[in-house]
Jmol script that loads the backbone (N, CA, C; Angstrom):
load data "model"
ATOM      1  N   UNK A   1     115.373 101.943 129.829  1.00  0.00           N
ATOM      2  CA  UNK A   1     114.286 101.545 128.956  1.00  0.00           C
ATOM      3  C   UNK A   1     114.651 101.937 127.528  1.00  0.00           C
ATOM      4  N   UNK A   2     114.367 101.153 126.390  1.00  0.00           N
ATOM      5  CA  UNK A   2     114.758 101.220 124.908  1.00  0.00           C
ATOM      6  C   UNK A   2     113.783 101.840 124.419  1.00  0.00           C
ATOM      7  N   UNK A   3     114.008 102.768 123.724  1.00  0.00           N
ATOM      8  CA  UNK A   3     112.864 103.384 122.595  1.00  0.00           C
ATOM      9  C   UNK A   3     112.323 102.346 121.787  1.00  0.00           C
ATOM     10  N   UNK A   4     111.298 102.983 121.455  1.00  0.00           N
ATOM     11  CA  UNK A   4     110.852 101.911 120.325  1.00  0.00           C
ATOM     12  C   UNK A   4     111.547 102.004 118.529  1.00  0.00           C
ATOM     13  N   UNK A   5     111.770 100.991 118.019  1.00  0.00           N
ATOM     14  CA  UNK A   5     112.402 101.292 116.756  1.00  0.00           C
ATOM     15  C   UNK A   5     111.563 101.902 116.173  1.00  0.00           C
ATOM     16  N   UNK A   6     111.933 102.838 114.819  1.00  0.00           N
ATOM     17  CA  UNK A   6     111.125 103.504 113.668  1.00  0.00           C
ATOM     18  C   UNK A   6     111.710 103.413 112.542  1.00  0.00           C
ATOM     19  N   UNK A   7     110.837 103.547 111.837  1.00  0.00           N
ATOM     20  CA  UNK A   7     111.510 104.000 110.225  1.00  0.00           C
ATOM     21  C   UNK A   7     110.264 105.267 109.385  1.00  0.00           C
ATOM     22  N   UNK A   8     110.802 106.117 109.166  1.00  0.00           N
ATOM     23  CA  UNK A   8     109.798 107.116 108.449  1.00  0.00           C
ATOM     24  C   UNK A   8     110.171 106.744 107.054  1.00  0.00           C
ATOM     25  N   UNK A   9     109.387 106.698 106.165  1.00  0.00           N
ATOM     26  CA  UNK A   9     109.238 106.113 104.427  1.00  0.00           C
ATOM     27  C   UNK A   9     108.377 107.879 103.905  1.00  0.00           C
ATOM     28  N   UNK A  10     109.114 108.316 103.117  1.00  0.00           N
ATOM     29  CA  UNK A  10     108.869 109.303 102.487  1.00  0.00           C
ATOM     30  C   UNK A  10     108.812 108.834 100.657  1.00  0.00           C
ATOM     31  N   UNK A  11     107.702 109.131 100.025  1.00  0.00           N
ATOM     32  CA  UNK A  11     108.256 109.121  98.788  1.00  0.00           C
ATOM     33  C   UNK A  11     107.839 109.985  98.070  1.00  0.00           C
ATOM     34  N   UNK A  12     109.041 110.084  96.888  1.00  0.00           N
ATOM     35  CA  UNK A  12     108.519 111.647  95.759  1.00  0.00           C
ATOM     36  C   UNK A  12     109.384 110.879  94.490  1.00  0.00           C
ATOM     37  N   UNK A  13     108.559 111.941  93.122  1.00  0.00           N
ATOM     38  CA  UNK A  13     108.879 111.013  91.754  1.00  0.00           C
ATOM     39  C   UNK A  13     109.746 112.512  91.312  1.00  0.00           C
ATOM     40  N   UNK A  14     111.079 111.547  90.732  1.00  0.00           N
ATOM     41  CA  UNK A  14     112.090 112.164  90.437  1.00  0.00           C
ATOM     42  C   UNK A  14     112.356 111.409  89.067  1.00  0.00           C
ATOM     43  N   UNK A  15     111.856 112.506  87.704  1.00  0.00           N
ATOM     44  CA  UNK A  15     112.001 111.745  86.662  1.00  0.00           C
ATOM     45  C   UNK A  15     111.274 111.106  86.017  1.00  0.00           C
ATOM     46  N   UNK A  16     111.827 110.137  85.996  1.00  0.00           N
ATOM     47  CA  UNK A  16     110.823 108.999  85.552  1.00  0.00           C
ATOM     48  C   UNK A  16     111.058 107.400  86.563  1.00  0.00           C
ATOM     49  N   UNK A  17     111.142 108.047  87.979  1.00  0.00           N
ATOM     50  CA  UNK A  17     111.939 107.439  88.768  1.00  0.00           C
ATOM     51  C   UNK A  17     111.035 107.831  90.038  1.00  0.00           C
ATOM     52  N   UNK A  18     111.027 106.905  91.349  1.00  0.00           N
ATOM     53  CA  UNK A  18     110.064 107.005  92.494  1.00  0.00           C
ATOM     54  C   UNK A  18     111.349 106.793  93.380  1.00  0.00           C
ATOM     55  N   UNK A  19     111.322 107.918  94.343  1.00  0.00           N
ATOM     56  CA  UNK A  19     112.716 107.654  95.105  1.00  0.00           C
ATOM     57  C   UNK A  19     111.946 107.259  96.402  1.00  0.00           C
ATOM     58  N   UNK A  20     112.361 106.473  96.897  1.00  0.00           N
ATOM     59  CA  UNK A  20     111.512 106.797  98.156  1.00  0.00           C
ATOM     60  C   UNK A  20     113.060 106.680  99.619  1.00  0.00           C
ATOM     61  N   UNK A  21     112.654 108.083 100.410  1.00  0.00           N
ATOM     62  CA  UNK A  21     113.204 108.083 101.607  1.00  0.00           C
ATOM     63  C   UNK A  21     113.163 107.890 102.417  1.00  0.00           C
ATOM     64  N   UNK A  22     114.182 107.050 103.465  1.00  0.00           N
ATOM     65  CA  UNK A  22     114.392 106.397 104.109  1.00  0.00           C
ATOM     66  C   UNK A  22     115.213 106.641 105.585  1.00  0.00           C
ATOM     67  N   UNK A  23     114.377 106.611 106.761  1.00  0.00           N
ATOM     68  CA  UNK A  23     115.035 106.982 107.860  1.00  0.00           C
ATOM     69  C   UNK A  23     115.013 106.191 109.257  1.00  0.00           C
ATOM     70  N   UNK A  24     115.568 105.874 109.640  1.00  0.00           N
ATOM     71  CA  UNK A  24     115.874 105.092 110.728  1.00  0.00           C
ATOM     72  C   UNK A  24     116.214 103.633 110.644  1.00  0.00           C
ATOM     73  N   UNK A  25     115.383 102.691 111.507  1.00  0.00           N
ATOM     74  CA  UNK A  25     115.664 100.705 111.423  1.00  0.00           C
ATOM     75  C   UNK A  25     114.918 100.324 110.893  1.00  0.00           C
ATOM     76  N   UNK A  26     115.493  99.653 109.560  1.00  0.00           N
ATOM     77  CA  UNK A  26     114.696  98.331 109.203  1.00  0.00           C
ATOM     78  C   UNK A  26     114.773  97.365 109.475  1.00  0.00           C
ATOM     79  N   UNK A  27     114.111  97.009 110.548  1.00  0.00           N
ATOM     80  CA  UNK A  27     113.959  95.174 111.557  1.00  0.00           C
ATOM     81  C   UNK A  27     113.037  94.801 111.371  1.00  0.00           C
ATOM     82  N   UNK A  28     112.849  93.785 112.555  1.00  0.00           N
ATOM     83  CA  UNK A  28     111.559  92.782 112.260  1.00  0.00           C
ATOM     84  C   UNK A  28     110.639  93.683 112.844  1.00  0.00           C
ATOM     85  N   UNK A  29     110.778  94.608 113.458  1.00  0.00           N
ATOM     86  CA  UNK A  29     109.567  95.710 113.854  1.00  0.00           C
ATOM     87  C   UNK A  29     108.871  96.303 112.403  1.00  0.00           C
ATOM     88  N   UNK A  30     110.044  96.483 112.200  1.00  0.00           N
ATOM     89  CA  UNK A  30     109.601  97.590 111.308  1.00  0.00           C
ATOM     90  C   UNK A  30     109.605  96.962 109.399  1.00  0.00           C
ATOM     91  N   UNK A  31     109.997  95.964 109.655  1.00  0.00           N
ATOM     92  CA  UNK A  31     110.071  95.334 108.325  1.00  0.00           C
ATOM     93  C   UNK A  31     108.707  95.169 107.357  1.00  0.00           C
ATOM     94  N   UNK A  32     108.030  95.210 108.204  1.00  0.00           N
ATOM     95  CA  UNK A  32     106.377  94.684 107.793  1.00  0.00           C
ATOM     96  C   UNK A  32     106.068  95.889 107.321  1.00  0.00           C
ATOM     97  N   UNK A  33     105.883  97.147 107.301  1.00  0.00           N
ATOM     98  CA  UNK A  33     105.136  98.161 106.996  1.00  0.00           C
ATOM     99  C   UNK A  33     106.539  98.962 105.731  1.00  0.00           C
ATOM    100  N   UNK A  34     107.723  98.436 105.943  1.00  0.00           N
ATOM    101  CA  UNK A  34     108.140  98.592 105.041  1.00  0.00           C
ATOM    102  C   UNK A  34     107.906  97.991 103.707  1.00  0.00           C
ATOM    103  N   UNK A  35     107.450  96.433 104.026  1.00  0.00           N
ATOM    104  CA  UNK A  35     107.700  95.428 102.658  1.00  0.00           C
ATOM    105  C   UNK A  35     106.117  96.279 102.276  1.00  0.00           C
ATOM    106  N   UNK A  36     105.701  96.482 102.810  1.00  0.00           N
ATOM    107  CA  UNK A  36     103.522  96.880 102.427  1.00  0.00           C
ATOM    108  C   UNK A  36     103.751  98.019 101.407  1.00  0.00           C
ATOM    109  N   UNK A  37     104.781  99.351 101.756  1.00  0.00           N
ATOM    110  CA  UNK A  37     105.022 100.617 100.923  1.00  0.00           C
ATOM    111  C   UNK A  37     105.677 100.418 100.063  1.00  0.00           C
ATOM    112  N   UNK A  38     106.748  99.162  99.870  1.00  0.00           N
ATOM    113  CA  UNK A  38     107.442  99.320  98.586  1.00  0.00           C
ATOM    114  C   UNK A  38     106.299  98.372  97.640  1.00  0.00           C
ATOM    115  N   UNK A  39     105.931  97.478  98.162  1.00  0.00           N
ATOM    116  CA  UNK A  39     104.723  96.526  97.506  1.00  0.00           C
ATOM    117  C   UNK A  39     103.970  97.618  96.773  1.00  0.00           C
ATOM    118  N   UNK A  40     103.345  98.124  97.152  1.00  0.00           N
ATOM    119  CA  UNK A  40     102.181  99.241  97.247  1.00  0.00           C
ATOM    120  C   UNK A  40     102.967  99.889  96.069  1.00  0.00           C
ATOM    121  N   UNK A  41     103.518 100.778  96.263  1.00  0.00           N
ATOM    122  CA  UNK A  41     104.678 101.889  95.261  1.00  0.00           C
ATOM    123  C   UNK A  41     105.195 100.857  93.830  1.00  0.00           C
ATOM    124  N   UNK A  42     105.448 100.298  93.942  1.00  0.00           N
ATOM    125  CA  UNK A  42     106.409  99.233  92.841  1.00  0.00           C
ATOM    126  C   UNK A  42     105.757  99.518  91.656  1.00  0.00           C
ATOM    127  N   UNK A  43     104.624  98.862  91.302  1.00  0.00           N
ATOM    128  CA  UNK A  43     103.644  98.914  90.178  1.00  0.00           C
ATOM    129  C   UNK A  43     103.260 100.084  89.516  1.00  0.00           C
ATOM    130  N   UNK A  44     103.533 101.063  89.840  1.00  0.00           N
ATOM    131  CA  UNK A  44     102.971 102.436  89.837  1.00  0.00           C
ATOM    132  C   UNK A  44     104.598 103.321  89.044  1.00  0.00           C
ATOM    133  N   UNK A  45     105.549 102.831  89.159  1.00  0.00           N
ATOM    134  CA  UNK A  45     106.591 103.260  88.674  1.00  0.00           C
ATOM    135  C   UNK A  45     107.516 102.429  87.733  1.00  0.00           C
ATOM    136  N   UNK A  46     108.470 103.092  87.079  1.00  0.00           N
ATOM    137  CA  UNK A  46     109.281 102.260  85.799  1.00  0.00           C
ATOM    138  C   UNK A  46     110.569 101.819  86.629  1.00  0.00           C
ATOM    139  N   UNK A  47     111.318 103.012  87.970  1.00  0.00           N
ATOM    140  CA  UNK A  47     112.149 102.545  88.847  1.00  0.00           C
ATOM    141  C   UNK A  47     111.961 103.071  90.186  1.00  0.00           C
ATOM    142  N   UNK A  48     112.382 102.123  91.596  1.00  0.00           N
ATOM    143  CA  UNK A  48     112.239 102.177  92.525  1.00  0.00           C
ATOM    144  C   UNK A  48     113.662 102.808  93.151  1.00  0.00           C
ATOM    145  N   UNK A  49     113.827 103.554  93.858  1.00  0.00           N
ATOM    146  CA  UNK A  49     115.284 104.100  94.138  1.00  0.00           C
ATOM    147  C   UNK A  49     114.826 104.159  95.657  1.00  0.00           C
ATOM    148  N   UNK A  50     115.958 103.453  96.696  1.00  0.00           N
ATOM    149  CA  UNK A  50     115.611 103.768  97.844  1.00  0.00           C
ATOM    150  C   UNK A  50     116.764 104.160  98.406  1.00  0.00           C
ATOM    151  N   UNK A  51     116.851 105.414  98.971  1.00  0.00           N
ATOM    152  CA  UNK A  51     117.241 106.442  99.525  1.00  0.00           C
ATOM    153  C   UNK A  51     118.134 105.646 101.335  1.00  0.00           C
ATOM    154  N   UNK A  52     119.224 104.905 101.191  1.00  0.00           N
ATOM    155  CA  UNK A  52     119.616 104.652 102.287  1.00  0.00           C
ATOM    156  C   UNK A  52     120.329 105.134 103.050  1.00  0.00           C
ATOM    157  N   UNK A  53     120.326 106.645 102.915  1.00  0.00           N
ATOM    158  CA  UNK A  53     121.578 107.444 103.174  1.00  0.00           C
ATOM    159  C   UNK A  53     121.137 107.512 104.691  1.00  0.00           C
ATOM    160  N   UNK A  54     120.129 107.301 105.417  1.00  0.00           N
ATOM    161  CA  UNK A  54     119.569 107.848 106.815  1.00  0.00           C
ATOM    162  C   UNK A  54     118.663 106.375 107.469  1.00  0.00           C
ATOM    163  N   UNK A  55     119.267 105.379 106.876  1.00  0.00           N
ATOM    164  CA  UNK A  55     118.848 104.192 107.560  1.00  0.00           C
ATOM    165  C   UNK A  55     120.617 103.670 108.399  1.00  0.00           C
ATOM    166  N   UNK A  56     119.756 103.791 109.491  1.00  0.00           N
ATOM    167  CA  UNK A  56     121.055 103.651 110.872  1.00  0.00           C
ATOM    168  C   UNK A  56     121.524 102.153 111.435  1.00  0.00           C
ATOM    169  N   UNK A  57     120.130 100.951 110.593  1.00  0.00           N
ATOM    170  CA  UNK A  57     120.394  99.610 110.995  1.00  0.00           C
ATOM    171  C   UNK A  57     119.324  99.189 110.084  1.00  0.00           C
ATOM    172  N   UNK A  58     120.101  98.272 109.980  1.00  0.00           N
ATOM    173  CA  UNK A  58     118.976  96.494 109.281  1.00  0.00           C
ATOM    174  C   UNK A  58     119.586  95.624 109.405  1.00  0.00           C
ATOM    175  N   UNK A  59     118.479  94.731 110.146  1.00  0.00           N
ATOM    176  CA  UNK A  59     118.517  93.241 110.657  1.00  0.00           C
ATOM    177  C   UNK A  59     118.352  92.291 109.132  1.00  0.00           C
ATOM    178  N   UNK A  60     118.428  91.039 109.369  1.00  0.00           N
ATOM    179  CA  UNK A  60     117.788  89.617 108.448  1.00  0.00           C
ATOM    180  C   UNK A  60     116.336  89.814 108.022  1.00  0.00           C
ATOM    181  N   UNK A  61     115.802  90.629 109.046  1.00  0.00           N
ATOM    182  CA  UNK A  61     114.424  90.731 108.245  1.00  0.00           C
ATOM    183  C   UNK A  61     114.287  91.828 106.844  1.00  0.00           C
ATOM    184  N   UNK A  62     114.645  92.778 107.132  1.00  0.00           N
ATOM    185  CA  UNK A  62     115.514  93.822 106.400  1.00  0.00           C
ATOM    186  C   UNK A  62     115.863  93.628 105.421  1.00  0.00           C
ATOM    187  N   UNK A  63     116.475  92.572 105.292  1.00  0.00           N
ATOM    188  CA  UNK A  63     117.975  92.486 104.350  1.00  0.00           C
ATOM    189  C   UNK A  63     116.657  91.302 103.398  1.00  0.00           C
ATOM    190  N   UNK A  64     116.101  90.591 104.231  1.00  0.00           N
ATOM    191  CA  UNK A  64     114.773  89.359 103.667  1.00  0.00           C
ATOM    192  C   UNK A  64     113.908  90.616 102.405  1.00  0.00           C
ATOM    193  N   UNK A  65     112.956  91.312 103.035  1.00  0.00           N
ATOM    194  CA  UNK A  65     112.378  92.124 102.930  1.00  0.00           C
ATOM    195  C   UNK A  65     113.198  92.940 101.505  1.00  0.00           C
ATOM    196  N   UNK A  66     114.286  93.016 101.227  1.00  0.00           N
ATOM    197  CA  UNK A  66     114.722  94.022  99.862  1.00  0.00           C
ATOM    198  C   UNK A  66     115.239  93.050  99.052  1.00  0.00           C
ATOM    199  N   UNK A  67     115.132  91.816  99.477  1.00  0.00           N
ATOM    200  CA  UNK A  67     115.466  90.394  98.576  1.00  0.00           C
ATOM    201  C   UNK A  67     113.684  90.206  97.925  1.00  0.00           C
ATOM    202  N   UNK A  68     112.899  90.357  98.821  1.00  0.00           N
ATOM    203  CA  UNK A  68     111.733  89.604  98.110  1.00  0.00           C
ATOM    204  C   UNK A  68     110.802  91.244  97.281  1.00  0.00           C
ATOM    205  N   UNK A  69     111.330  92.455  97.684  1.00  0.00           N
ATOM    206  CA  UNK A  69     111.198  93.662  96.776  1.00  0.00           C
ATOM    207  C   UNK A  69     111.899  93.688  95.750  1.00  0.00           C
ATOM    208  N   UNK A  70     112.998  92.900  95.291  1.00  0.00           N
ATOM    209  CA  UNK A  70     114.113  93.017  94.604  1.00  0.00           C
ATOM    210  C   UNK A  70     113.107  91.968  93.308  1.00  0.00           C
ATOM    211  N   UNK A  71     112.639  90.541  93.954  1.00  0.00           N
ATOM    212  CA  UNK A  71     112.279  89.998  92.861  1.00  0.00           C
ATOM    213  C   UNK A  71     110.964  90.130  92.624  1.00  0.00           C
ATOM    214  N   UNK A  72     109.970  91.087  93.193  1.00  0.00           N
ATOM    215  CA  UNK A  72     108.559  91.261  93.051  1.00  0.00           C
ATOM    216  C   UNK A  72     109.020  92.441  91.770  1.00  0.00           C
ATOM    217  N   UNK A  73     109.910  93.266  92.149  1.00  0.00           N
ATOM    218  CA  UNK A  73     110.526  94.332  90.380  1.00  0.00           C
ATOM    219  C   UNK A  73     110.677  93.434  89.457  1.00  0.00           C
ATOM    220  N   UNK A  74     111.562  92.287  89.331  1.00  0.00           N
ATOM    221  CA  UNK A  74     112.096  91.901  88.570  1.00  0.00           C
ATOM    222  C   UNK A  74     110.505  91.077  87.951  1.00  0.00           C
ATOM    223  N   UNK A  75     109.666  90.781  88.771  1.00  0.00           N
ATOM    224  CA  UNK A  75     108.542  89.821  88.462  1.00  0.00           C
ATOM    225  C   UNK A  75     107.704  91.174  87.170  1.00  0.00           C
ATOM    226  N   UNK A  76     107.626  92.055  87.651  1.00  0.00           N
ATOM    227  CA  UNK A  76     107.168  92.544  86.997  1.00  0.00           C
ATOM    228  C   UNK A  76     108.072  94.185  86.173  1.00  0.00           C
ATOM    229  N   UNK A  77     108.996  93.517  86.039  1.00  0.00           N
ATOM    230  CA  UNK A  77     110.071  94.154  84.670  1.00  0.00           C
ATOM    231  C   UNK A  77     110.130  95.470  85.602  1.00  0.00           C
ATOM    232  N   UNK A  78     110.591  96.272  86.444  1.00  0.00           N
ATOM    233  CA  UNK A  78     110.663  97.435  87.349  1.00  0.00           C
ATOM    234  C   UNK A  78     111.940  97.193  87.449  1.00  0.00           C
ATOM    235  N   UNK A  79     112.588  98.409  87.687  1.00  0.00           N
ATOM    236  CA  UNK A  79     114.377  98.693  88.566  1.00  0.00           C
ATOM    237  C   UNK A  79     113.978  98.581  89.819  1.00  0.00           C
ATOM    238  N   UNK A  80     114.937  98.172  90.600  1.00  0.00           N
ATOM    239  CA  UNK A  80     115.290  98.602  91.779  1.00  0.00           C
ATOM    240  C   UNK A  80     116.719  98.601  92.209  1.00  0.00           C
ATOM    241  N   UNK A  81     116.765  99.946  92.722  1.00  0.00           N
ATOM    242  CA  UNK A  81     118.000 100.471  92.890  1.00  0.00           C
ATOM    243  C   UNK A  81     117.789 101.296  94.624  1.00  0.00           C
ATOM    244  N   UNK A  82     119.287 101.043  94.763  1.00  0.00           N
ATOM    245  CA  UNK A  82     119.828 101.081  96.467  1.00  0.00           C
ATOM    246  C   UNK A  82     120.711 102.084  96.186  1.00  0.00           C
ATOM    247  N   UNK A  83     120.641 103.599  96.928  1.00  0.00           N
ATOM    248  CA  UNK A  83     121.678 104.847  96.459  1.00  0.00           C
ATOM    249  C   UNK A  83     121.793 104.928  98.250  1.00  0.00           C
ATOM    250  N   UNK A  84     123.553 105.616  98.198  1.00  0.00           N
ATOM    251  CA  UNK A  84     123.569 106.091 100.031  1.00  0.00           C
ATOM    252  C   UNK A  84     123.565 105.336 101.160  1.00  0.00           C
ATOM    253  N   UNK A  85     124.112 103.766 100.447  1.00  0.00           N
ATOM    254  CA  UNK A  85     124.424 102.793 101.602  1.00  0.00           C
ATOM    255  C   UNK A  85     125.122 103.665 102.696  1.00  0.00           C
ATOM    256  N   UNK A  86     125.008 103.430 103.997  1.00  0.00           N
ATOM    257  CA  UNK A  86     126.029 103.519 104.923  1.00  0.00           C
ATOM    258  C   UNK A  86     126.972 102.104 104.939  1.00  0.00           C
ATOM    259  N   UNK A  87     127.991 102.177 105.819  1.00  0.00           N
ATOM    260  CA  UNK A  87     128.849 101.448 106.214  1.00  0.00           C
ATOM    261  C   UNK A  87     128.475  99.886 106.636  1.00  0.00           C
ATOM    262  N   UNK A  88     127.252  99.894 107.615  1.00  0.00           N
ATOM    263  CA  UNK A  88     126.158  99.148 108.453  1.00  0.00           C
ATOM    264  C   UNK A  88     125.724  98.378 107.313  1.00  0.00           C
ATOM    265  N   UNK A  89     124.957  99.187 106.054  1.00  0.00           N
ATOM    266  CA  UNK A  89     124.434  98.330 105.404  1.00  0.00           C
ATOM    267  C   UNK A  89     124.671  97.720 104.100  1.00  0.00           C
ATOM    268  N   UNK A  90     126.157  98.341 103.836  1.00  0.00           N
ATOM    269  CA  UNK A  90     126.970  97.638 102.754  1.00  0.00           C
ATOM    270  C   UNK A  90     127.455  96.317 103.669  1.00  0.00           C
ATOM    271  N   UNK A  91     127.984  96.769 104.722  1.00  0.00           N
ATOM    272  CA  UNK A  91     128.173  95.329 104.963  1.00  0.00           C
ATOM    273  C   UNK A  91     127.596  94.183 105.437  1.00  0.00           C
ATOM    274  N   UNK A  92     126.407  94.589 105.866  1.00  0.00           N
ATOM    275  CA  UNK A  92     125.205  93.384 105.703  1.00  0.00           C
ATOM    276  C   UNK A  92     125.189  93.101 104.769  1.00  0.00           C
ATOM    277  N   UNK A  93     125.105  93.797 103.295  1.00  0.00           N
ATOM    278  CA  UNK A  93     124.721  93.085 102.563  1.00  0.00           C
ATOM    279  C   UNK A  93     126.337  92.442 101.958  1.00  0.00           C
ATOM    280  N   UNK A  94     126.931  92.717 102.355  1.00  0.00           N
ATOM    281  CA  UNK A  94     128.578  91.940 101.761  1.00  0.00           C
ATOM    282  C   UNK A  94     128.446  90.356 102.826  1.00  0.00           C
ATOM    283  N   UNK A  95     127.824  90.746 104.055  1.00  0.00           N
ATOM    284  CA  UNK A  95     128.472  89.078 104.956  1.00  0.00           C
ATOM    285  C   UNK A  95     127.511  88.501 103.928  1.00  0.00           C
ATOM    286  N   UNK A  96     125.988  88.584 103.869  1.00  0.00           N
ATOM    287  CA  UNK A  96     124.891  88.303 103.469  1.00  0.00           C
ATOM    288  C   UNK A  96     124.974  87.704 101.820  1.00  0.00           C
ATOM    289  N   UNK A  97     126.450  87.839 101.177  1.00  0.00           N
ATOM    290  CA  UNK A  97     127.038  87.496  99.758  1.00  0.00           C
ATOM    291  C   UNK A  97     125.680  88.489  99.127  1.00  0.00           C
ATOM    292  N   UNK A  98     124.983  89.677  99.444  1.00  0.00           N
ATOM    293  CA  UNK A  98     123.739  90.260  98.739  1.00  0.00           C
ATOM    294  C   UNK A  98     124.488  91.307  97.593  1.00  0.00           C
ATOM    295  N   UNK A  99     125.425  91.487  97.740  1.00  0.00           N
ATOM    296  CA  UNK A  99     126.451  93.080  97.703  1.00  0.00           C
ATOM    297  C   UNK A  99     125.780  93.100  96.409  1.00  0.00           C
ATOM    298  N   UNK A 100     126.348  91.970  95.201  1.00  0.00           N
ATOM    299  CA  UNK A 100     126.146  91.994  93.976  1.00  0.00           C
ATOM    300  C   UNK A 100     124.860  91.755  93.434  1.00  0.00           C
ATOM    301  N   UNK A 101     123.952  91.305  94.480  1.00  0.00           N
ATOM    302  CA  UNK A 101     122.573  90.973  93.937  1.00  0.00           C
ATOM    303  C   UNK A 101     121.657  92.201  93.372  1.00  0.00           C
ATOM    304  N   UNK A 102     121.888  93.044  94.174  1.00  0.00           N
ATOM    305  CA  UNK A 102     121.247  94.463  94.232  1.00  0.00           C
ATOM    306  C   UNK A 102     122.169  95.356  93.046  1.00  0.00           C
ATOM    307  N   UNK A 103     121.296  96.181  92.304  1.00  0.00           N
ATOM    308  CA  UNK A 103     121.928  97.596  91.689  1.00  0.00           C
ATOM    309  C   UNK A 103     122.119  98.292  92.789  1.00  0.00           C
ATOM    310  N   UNK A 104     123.411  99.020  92.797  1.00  0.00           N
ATOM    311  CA  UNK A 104     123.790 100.096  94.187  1.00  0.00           C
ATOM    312  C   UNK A 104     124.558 101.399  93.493  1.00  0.00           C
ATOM    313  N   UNK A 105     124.105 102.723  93.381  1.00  0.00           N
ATOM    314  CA  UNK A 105     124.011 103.639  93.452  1.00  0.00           C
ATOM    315  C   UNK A 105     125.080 104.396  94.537  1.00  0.00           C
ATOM    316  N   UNK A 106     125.616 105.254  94.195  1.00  0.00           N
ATOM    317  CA  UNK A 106     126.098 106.091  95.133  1.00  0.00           C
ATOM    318  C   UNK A 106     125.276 106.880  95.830  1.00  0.00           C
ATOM    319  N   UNK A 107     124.925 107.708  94.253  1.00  0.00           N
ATOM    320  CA  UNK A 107     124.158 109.474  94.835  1.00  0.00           C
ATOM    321  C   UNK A 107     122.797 108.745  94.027  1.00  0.00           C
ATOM    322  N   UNK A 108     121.727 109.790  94.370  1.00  0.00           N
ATOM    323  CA  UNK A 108     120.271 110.233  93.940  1.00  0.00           C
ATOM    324  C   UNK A 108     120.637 110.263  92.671  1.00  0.00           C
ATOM    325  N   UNK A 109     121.190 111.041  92.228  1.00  0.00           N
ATOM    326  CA  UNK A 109     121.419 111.385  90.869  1.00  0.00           C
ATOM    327  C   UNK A 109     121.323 110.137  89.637  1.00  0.00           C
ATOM    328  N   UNK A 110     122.424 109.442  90.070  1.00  0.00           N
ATOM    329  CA  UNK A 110     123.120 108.264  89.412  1.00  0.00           C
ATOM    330  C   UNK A 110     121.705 106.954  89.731  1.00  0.00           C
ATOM    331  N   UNK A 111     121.192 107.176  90.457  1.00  0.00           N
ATOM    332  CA  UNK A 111     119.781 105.903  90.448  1.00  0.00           C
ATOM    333  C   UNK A 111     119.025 106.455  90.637  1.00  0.00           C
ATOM    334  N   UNK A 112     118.447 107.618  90.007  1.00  0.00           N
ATOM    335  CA  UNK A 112     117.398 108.051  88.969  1.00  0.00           C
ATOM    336  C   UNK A 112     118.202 107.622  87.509  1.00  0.00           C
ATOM    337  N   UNK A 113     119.559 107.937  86.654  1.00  0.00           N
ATOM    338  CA  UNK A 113     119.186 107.727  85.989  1.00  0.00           C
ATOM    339  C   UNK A 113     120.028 106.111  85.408  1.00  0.00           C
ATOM    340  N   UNK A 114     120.005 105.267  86.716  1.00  0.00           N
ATOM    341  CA  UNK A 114     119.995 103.974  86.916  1.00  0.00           C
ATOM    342  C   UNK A 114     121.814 103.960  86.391  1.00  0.00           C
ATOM    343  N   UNK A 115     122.512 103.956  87.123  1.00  0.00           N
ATOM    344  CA  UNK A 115     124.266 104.120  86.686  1.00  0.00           C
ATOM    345  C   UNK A 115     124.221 103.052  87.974  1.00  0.00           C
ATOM    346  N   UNK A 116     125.189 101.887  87.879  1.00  0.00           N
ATOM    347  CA  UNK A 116     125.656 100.764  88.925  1.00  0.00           C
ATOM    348  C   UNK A 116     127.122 101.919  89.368  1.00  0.00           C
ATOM    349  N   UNK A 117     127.329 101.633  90.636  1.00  0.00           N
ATOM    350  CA  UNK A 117     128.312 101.815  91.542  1.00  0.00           C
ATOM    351  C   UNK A 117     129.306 100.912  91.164  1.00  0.00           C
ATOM    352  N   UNK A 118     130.860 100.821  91.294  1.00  0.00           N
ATOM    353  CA  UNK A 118     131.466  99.274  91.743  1.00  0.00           C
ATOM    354  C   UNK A 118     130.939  98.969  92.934  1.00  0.00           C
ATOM    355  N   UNK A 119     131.019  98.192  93.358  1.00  0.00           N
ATOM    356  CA  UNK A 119     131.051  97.117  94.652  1.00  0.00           C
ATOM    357  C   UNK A 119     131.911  95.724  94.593  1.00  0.00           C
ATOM    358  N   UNK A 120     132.409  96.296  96.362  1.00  0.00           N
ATOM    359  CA  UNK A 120     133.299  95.036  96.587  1.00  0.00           C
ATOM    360  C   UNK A 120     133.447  94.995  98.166  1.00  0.00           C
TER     361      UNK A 120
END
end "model"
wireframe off; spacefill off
backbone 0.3
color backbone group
């Protein structure tokens, strides 16, 4: 029998910056209550930093879901920035041609104070 998927969403303001942390799957389970907290959070801050160092999987919904957070910032002039990819989800977003769409961050540090990574 399969567990059920999770994701715990933690957030705290670092700066002048809203990091929010991130743990477990973002799927179609769990995609919905994710897109609701960054929705929710967005407006309320100057940048969004999400903490992917402890997300273990993301599906298409996932990957949907930080495409339509990506341009609800941009709709309303906000950063959003991706620090602590794993392996899993750089390369979703590389098959996905997303790599370059997104600001990507290494450390916490560097997206609080919004520094791009290379990517390739």
């Amino acid at each position: 029998m399969s567990r059920p998927r999770a994701i715990k969403i933690s957030i705290r303001a670092v700066a002048n910056s809203t990091v929010v942390d991130l743990e477990g799957e973002i799927d179609v389970g769990t995609s919905t209550i994710f897109r609701a907290k960054l929705f929710e959070t967005l407006p309320q801050t100057s940048r969004l930093a999400l903490n992917m160092t402890a997300v273990r999987y993301i599906d298409s919904s996932g990957i949907a879901t930080l495409v339509e957070v990506r341009m609800k910032a941009q709709q309303l002039e906000k950063e959003l920035v991706l620090f602590g990819l794993g392996a899993r989800a750089r390369d979703v977003l590389k098959l996905t041609h997303l790599l370059g769409y997104f600001r990507i961050c290494d450390t916490e540090e560097q997206a609080v104070r919004g520094d791009i990574a290379p990517h390739g």
